[in-house]
PDB file of N, H, CA, C and O in Angstrom:
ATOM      1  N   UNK A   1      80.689 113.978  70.592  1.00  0.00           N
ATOM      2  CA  UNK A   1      82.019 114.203  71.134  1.00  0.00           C
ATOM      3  C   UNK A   1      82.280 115.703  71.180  1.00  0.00           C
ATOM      4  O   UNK A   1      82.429 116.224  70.074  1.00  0.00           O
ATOM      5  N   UNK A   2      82.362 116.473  72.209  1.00  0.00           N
ATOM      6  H   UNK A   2      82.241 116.050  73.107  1.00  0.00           H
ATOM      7  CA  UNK A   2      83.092 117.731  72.350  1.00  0.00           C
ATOM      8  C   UNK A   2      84.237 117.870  71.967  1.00  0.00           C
ATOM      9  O   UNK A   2      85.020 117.109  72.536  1.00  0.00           O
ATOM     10  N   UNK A   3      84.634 118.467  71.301  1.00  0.00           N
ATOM     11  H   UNK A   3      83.999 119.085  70.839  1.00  0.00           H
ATOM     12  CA  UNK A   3      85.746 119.003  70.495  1.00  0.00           C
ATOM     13  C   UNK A   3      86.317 120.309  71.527  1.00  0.00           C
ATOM     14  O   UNK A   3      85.506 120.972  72.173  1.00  0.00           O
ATOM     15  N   UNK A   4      87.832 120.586  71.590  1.00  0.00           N
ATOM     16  H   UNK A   4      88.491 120.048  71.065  1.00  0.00           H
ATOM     17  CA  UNK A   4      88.387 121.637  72.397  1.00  0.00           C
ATOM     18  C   UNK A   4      89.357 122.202  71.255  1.00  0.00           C
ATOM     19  O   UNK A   4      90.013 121.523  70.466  1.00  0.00           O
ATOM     20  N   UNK A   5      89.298 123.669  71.348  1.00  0.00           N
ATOM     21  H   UNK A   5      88.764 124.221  71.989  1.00  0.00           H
ATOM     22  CA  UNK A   5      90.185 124.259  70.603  1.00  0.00           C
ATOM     23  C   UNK A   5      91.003 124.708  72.223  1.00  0.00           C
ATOM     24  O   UNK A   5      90.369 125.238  73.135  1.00  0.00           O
ATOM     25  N   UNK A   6      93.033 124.244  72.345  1.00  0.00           N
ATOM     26  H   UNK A   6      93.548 123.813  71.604  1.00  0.00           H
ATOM     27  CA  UNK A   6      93.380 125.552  72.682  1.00  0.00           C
ATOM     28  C   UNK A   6      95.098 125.356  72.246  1.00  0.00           C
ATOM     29  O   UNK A   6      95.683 124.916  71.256  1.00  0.00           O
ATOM     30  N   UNK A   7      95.658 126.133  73.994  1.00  0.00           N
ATOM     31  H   UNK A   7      95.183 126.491  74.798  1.00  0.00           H
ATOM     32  CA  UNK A   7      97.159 126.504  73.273  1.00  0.00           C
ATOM     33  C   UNK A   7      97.777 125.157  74.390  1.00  0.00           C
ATOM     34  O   UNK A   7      97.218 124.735  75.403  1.00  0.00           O
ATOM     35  N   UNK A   8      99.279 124.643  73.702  1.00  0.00           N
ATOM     36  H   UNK A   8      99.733 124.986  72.880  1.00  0.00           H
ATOM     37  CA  UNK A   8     100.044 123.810  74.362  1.00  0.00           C
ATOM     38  C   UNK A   8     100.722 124.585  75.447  1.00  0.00           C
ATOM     39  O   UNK A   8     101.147 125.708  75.173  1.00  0.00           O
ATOM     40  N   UNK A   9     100.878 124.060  76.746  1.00  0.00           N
ATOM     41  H   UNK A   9     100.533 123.148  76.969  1.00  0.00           H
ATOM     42  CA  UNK A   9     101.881 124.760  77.412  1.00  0.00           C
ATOM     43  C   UNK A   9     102.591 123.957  78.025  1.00  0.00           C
ATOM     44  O   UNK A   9     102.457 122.735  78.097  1.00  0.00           O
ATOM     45  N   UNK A  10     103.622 124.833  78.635  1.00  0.00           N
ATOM     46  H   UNK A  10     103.731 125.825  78.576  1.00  0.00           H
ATOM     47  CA  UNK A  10     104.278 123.639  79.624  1.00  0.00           C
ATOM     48  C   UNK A  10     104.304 123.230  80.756  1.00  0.00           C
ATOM     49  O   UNK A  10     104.135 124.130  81.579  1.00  0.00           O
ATOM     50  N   UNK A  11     104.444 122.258  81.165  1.00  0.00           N
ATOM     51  H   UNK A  11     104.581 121.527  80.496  1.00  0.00           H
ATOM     52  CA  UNK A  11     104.224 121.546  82.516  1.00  0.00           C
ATOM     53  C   UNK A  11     105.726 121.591  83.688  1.00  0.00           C
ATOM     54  O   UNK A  11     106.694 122.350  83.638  1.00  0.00           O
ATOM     55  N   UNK A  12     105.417 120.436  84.710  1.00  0.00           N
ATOM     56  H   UNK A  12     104.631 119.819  84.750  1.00  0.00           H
ATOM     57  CA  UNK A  12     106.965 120.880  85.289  1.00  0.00           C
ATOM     58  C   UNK A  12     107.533 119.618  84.985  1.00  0.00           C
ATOM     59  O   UNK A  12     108.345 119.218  85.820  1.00  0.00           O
ATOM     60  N   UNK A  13     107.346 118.969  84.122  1.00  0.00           N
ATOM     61  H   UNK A  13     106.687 119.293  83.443  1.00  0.00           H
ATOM     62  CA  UNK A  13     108.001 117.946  84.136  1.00  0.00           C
ATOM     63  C   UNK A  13     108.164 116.903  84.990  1.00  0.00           C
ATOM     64  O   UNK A  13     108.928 115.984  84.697  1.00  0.00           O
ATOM     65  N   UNK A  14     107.494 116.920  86.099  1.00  0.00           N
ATOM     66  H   UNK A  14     106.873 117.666  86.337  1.00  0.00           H
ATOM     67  CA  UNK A  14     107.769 115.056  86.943  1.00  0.00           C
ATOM     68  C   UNK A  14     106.396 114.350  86.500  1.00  0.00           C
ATOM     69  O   UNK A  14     106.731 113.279  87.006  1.00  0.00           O
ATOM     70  N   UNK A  15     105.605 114.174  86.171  1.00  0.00           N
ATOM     71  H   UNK A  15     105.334 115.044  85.759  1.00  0.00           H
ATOM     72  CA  UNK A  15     104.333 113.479  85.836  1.00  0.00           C
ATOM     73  C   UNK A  15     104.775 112.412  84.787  1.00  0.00           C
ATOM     74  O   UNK A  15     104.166 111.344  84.716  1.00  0.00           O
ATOM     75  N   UNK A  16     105.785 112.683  84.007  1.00  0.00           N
ATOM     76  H   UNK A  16     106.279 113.551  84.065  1.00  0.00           H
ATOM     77  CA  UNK A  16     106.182 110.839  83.461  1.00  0.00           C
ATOM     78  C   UNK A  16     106.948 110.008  84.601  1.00  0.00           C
ATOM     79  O   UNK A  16     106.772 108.801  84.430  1.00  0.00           O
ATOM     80  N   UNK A  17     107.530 110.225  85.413  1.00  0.00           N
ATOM     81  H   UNK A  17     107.673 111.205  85.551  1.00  0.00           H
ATOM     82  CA  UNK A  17     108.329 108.789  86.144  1.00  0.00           C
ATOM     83  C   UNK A  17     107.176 109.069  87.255  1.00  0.00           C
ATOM     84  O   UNK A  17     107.610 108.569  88.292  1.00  0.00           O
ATOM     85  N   UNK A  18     106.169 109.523  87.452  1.00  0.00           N
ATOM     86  H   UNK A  18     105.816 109.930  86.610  1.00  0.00           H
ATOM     87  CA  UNK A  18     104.889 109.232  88.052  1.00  0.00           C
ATOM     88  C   UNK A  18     104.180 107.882  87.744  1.00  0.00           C
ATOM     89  O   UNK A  18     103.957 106.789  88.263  1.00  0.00           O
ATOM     90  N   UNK A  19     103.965 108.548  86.659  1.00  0.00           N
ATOM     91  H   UNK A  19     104.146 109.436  86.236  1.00  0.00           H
ATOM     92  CA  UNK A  19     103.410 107.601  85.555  1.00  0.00           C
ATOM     93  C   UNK A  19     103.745 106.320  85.222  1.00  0.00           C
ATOM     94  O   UNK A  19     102.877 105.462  85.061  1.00  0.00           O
ATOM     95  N   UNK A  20     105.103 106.064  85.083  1.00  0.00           N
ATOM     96  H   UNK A  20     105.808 106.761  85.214  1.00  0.00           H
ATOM     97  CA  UNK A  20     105.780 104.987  84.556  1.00  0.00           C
ATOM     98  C   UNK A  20     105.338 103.869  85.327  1.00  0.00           C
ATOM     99  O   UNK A  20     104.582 103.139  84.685  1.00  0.00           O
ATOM    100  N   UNK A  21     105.540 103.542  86.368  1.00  0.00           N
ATOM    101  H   UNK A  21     106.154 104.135  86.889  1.00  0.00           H
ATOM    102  CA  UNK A  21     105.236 102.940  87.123  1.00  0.00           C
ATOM    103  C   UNK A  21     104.047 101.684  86.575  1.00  0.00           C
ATOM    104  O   UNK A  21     104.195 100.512  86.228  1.00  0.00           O
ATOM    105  N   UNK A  22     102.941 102.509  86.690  1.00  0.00           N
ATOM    106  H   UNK A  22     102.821 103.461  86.972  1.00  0.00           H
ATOM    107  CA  UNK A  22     101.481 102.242  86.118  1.00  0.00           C
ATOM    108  C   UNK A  22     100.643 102.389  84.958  1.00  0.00           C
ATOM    109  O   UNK A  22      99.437 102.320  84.721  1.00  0.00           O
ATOM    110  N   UNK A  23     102.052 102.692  84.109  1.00  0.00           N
ATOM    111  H   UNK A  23     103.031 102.748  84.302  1.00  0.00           H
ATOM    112  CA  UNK A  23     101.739 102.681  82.116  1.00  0.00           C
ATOM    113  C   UNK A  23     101.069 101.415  81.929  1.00  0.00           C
ATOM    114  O   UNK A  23     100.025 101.496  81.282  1.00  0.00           O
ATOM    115  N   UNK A  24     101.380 100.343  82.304  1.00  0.00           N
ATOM    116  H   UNK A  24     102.228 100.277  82.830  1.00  0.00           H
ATOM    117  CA  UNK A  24     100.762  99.178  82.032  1.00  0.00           C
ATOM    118  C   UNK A  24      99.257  99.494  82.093  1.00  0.00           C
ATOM    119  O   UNK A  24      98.496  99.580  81.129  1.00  0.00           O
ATOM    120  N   UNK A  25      98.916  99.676  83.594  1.00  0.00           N
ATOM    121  H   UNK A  25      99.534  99.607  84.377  1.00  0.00           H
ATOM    122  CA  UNK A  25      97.342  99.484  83.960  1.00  0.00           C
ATOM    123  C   UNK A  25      97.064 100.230  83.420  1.00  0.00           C
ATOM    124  O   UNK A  25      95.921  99.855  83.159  1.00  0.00           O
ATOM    125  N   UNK A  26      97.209 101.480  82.770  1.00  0.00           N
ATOM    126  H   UNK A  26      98.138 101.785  82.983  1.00  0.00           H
ATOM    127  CA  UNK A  26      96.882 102.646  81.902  1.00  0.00           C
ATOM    128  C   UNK A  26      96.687 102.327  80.796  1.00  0.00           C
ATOM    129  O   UNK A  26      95.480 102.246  80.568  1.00  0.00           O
ATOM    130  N   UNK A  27      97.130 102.164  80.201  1.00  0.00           N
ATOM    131  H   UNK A  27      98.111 102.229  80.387  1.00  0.00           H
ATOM    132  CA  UNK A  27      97.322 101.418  78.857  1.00  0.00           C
ATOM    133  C   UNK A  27      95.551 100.512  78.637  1.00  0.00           C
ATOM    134  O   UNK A  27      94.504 100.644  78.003  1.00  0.00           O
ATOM    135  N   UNK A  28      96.216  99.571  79.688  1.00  0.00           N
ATOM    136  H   UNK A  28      97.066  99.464  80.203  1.00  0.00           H
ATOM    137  CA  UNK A  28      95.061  98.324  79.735  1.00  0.00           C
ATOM    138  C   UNK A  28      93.949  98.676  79.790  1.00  0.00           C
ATOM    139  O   UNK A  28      93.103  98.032  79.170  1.00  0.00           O
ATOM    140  N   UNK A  29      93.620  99.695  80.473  1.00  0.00           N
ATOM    141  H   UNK A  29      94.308 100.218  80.977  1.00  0.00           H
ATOM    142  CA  UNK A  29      92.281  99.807  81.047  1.00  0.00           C
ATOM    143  C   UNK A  29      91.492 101.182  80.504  1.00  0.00           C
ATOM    144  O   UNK A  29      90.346 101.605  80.652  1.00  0.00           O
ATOM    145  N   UNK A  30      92.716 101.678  79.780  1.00  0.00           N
ATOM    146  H   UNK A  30      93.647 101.334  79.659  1.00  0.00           H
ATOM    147  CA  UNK A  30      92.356 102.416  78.972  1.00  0.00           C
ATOM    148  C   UNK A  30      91.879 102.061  77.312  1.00  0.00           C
ATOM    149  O   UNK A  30      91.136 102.900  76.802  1.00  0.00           O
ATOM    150  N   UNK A  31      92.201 101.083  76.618  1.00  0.00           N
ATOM    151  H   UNK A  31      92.804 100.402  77.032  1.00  0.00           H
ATOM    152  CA  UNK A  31      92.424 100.150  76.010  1.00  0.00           C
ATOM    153  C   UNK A  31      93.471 100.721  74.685  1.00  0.00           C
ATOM    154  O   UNK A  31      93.350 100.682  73.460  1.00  0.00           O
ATOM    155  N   UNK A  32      94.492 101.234  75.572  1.00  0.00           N
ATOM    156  H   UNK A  32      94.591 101.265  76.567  1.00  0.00           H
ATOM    157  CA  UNK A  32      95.296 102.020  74.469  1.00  0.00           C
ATOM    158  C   UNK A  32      96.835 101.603  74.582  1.00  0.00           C
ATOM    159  O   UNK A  32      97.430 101.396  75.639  1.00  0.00           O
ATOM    160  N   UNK A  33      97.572 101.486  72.787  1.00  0.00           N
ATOM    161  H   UNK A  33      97.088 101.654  71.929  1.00  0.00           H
ATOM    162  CA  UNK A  33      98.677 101.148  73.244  1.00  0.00           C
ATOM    163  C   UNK A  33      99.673 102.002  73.112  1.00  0.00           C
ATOM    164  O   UNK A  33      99.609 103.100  72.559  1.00  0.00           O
ATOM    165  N   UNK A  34     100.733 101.442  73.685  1.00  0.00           N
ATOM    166  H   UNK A  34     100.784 100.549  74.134  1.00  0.00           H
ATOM    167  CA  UNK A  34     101.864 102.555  73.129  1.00  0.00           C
ATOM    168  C   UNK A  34     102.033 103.785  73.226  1.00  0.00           C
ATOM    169  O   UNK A  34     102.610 104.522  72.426  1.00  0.00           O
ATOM    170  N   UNK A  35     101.554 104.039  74.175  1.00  0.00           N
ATOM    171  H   UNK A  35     101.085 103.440  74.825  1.00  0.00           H
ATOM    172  CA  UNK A  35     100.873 105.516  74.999  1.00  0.00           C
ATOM    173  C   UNK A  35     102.628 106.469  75.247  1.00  0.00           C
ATOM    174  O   UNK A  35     103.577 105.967  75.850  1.00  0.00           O
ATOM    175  N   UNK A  36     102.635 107.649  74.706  1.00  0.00           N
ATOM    176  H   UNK A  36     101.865 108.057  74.216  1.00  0.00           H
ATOM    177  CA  UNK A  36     103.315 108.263  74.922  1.00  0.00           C
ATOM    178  C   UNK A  36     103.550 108.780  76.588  1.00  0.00           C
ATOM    179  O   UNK A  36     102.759 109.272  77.394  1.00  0.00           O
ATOM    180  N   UNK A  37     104.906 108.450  76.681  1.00  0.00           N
ATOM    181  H   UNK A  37     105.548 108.051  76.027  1.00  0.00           H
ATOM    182  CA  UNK A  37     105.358 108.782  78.408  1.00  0.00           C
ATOM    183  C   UNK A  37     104.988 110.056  78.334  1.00  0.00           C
ATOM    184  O   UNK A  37     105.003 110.797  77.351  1.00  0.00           O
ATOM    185  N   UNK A  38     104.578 110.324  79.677  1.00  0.00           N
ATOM    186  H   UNK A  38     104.565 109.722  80.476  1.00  0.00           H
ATOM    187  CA  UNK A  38     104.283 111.846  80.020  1.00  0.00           C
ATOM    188  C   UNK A  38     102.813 112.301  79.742  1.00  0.00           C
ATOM    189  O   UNK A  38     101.771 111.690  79.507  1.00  0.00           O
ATOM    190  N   UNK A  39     103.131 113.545  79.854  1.00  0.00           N
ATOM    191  H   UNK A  39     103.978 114.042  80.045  1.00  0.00           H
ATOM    192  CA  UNK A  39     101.400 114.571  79.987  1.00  0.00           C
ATOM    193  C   UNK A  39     101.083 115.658  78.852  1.00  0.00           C
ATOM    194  O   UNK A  39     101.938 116.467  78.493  1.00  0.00           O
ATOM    195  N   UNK A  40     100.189 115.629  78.480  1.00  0.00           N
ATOM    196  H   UNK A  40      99.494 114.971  78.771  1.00  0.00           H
ATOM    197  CA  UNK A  40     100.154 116.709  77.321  1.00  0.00           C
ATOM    198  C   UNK A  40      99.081 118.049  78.143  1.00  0.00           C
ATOM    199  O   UNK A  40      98.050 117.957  78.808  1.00  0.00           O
ATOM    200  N   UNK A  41      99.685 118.912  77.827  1.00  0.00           N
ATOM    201  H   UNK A  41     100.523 118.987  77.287  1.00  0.00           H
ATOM    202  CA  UNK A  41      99.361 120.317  78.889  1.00  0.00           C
ATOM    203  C   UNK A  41      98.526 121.335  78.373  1.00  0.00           C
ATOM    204  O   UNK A  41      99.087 122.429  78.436  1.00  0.00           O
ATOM    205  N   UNK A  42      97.159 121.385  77.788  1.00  0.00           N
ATOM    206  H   UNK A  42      96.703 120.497  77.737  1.00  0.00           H
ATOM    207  CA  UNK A  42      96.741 122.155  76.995  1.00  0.00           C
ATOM    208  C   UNK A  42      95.582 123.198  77.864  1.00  0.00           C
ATOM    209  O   UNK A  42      94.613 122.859  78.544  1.00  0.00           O
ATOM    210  N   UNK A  43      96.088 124.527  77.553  1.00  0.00           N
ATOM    211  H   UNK A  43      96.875 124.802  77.001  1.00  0.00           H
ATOM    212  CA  UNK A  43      94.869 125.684  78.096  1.00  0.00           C
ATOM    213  C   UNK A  43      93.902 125.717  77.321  1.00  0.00           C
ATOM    214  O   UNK A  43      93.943 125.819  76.095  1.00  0.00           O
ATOM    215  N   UNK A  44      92.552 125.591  78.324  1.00  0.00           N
ATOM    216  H   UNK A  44      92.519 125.508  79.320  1.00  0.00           H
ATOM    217  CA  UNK A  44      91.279 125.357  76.880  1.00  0.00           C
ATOM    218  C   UNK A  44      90.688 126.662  77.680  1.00  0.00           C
ATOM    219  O   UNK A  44      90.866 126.936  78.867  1.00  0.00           O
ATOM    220  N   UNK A  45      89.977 127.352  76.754  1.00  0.00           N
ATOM    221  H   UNK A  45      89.832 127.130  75.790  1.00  0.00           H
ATOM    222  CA  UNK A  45      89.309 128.606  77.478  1.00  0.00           C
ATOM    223  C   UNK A  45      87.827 128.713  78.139  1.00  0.00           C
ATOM    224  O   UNK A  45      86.943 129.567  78.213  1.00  0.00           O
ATOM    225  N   UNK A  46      88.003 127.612  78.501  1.00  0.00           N
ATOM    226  H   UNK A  46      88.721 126.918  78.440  1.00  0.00           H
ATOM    227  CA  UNK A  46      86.179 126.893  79.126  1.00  0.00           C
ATOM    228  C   UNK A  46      86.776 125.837  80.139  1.00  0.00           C
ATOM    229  O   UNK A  46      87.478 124.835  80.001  1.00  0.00           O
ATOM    230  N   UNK A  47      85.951 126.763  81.683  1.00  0.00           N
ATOM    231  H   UNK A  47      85.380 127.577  81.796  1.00  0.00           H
ATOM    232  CA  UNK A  47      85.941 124.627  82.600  1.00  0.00           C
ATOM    233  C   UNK A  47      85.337 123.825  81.592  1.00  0.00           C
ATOM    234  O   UNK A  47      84.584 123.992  80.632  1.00  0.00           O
ATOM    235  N   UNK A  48      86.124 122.607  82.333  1.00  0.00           N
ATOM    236  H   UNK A  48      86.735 122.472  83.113  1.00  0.00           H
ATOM    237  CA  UNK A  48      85.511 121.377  81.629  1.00  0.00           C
ATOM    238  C   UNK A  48      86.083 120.307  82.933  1.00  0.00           C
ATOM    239  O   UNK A  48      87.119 120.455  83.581  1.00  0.00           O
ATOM    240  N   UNK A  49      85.129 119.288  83.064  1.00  0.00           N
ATOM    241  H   UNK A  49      84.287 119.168  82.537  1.00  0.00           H
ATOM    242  CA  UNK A  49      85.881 118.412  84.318  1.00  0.00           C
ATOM    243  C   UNK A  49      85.622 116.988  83.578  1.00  0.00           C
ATOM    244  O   UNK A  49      84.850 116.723  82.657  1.00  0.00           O
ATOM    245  N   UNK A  50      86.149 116.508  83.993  1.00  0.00           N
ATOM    246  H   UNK A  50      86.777 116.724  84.741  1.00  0.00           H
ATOM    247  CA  UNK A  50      87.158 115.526  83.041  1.00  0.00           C
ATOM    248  C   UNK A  50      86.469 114.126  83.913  1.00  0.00           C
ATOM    249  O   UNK A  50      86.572 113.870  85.113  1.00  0.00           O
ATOM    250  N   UNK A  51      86.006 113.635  83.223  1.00  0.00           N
ATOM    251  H   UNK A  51      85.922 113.843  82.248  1.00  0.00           H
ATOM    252  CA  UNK A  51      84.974 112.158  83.688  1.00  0.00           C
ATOM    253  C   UNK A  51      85.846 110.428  83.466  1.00  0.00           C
ATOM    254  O   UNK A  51      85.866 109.571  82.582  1.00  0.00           O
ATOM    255  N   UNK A  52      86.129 110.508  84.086  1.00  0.00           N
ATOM    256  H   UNK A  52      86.112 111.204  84.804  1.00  0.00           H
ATOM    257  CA  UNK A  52      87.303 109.422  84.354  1.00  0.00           C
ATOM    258  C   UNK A  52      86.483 108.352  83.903  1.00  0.00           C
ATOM    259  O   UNK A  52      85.386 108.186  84.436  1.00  0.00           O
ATOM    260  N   UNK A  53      86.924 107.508  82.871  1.00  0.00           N
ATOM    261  H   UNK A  53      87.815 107.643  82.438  1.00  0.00           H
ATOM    262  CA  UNK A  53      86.446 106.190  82.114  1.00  0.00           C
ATOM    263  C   UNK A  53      87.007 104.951  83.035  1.00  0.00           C
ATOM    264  O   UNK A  53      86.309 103.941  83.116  1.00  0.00           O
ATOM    265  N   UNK A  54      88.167 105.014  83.678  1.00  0.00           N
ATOM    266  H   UNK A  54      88.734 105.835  83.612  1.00  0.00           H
ATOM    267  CA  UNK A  54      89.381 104.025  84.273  1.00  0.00           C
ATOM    268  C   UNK A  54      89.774 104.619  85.459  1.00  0.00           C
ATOM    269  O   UNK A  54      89.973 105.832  85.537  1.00  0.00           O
ATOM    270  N   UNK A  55      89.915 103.773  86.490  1.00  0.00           N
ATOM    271  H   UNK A  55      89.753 102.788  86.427  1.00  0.00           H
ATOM    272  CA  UNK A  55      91.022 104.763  87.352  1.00  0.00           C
ATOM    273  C   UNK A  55      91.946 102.858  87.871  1.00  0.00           C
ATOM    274  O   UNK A  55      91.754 101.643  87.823  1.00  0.00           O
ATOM    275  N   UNK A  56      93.375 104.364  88.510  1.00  0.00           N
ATOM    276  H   UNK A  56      93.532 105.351  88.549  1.00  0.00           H
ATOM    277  CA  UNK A  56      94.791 103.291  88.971  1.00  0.00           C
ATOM    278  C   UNK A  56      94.015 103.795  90.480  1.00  0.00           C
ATOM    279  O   UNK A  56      93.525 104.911  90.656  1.00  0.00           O
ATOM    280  N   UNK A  57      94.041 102.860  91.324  1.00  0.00           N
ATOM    281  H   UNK A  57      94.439 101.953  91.181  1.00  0.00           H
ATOM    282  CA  UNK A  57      93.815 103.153  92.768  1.00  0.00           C
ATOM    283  C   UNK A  57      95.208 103.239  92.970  1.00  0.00           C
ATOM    284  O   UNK A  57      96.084 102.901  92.174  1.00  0.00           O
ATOM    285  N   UNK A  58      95.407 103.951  94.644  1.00  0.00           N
ATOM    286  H   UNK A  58      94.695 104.225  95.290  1.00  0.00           H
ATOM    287  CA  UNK A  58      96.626 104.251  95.754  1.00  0.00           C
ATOM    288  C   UNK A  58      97.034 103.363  95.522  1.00  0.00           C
ATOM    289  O   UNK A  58      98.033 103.411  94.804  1.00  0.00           O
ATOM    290  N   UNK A  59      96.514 101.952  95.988  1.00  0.00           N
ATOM    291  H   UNK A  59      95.702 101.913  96.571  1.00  0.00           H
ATOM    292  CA  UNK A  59      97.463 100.669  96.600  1.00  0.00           C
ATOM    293  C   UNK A  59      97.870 100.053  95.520  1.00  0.00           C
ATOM    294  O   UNK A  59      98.244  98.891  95.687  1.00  0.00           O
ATOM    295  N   UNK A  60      97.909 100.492  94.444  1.00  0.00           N
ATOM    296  H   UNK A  60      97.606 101.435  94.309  1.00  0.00           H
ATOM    297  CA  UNK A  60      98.160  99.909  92.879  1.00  0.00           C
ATOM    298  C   UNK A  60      99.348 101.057  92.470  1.00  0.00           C
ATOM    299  O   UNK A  60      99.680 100.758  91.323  1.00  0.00           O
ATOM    300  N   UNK A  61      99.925 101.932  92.797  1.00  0.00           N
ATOM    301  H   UNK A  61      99.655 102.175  93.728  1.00  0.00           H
ATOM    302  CA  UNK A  61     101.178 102.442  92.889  1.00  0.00           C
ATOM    303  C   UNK A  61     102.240 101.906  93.450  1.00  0.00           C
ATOM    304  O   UNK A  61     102.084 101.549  94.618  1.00  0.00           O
ATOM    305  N   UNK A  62     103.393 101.721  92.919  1.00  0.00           N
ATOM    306  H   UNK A  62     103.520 102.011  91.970  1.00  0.00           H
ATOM    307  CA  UNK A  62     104.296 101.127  93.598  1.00  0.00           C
ATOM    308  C   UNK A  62     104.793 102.283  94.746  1.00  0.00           C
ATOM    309  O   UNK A  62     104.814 101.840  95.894  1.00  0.00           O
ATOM    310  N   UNK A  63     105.158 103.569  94.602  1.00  0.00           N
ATOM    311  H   UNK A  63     105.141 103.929  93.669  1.00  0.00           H
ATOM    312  CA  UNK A  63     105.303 104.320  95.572  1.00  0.00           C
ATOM    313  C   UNK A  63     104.483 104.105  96.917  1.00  0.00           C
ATOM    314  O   UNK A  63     105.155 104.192  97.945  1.00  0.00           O
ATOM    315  N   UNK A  64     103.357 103.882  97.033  1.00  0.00           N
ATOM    316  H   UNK A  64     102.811 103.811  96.197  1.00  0.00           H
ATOM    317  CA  UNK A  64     102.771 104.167  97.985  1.00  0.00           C
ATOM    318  C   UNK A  64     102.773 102.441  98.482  1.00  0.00           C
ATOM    319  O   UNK A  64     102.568 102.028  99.623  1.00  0.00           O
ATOM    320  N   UNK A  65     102.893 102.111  97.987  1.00  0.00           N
ATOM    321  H   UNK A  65     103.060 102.447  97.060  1.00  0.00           H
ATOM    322  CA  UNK A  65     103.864 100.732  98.773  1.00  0.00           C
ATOM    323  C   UNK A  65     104.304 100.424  99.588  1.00  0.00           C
ATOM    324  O   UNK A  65     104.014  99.775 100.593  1.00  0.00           O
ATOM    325  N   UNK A  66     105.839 101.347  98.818  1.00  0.00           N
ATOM    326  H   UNK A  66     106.074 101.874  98.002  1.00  0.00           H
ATOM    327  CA  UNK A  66     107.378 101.658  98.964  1.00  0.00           C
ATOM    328  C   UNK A  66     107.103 102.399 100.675  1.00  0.00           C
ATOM    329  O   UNK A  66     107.532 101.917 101.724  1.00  0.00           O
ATOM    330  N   UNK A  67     106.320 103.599 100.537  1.00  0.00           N
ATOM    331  H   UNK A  67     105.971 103.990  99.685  1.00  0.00           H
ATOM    332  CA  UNK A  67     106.119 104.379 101.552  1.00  0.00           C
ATOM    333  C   UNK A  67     105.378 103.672 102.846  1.00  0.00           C
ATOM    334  O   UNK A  67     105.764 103.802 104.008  1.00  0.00           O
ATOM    335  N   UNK A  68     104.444 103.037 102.496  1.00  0.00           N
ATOM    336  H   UNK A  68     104.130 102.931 101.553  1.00  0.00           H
ATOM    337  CA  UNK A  68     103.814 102.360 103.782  1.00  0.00           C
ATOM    338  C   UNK A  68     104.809 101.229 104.144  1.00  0.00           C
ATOM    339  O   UNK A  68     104.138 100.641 104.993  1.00  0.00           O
ATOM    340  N   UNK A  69     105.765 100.662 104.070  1.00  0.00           N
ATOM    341  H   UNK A  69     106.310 101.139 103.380  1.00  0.00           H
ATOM    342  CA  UNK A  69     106.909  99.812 103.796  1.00  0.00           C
ATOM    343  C   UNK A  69     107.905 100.491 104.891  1.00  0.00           C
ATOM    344  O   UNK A  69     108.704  99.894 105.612  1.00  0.00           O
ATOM    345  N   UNK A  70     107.617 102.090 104.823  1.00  0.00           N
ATOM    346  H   UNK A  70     106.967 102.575 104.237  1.00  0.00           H
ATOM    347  CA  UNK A  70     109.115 102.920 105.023  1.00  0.00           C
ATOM    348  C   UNK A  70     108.463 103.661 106.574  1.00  0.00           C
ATOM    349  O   UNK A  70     109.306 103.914 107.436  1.00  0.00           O
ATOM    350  N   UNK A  71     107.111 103.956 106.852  1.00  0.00           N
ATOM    351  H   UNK A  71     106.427 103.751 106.152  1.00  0.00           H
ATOM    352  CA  UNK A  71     106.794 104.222 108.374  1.00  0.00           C
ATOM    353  C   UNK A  71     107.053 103.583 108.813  1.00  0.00           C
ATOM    354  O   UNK A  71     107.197 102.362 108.752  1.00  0.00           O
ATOM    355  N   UNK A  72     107.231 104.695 109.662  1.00  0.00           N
ATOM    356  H   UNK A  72     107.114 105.687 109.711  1.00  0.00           H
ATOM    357  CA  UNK A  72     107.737 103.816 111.313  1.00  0.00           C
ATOM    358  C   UNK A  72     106.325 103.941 112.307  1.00  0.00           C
ATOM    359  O   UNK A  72     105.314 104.600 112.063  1.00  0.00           O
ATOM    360  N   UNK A  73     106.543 103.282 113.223  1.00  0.00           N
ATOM    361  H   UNK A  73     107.364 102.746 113.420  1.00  0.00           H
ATOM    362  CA  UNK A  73     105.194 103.038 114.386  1.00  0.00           C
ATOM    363  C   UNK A  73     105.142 104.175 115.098  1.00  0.00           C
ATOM    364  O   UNK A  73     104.302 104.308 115.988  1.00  0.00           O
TER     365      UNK A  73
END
C-alpha cells in the first residue's frame, strides 16, 4: 500500500449535492458505509493517478436524466 504524506486544502464546495444523489451506489460498490458527504482535498507533492476500483456511469446519475428529459429536438 502506498502511503501519501500531504496538506488539507480547500475545495469549492459543490461536489457533495453531486454526490448525494449516488451515495448509495458509492457506498455499495465501494463496500463502504456511512461514507462522509463530500470530498476530502489533499495536496500530495508527487503525481499519482488514481485507479478506480468502482465506477457510477452517466446514465446512473439522476441529473443526467433530468437533463436528457429537459432537450428539446
Amino acid at each position: 500500500m502506498k502511503v501519501f504524506i500531504g496538506i488539507v486544502t480547500g475545495g469549492y464546495g459543490i461536489a457533495a449535492r453531486h454526490l448525494d444523489p449516488v451515495m448509495e451506489l458509492i457506498e455499495a460498490r465501494a463496500g463502504l458505509a456511512n461514507l462522509v458527504r463530500g470530498t476530502l482535498n489533499i495536496s500530495i507533492p508527487e503525481e499519482y493517478i488514481v485507479q478506480a476500483d468502482a465506477l457510477v456511469y452517466p446514465d446512473e446519475y439522476p441529473f443526467n436524466k433530468e437533463s436528457k428529459n429537459s432537450v428539446r429536438p
